[in-house]
C-alpha positions in Angstrom: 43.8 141.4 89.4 41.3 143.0 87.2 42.3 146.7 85.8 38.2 148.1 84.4 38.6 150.2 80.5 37.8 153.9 81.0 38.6 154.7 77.3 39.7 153.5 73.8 40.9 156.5 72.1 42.0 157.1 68.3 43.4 159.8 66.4 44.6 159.4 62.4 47.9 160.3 60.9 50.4 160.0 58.4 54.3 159.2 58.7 57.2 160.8 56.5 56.6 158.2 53.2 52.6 159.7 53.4 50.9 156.3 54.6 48.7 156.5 56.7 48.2 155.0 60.5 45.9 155.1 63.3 47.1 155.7 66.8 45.4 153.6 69.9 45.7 154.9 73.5 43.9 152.7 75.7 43.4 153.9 79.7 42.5 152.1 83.0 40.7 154.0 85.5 43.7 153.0 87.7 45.1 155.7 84.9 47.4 152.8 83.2 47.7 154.0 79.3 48.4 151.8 76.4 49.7 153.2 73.3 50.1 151.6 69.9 49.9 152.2 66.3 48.3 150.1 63.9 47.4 150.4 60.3 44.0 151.7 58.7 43.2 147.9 57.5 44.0 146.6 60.5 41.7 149.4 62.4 38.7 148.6 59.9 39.1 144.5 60.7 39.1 145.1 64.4 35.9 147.5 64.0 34.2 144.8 61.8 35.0 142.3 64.8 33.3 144.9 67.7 30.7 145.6 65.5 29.8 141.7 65.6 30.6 141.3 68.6 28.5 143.8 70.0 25.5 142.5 67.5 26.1 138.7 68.7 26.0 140.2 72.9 22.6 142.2 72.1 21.3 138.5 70.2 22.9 136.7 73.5 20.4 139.5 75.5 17.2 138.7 73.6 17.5 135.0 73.5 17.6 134.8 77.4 15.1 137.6 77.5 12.7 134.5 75.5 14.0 131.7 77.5 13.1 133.4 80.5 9.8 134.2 79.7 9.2 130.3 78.8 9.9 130.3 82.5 13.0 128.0 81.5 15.3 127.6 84.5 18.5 130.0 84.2 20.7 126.8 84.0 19.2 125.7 80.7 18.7 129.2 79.7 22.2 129.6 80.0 22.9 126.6 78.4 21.6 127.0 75.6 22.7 131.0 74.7 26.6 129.2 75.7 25.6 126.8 72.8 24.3 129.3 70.2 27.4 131.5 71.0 30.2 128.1 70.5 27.6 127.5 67.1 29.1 131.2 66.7 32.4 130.8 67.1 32.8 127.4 65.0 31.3 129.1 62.0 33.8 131.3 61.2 
């Protein structure tokens, strides 16, 4: 069963000793909610990873956009973004 993301939402604040925290409320559009707290350096890593993440998809986009306009068939085109994403993920 797949639930689709209808929102991420975050709101700051502080607890009694005066550190800081970030609160996460995640919904479905089934209306599910998911609610957690993490720290400020643990917010900034995640939005370092999405921020990548969302760079390497748009990459991912324009690669196949070439491939495709070599007239490459979709398999190989496919192929090869799959490779250039692993090369990715094995250079961190």
């Amino acid at each position: 069963m797949s639930i689709d993301l209808r929102s991420i939402d975050l709101t700051s604040g502080v607890n009694e000793q005066g550190e800081g925290f970030v609160t996460i409320a995640a919904s479905s559009t089934t209306g599910e909610l998911l609610i957690g707290q993490l720290s400020p350096a643990e917010v900034r890593g995640l939005a370092l990873v999405w921020l990548e993440v969302a760079e390497a998809a748009e990459q991912d986009a324009a690669v196949l956009r070439c491939l495709r306009k070599l007239e490459l068939p979709d398999q190989l085109a496919g192929m090869i973004v799959t490779e250039l994403r692993n090369s990715r993920s094995n250079d961190e």
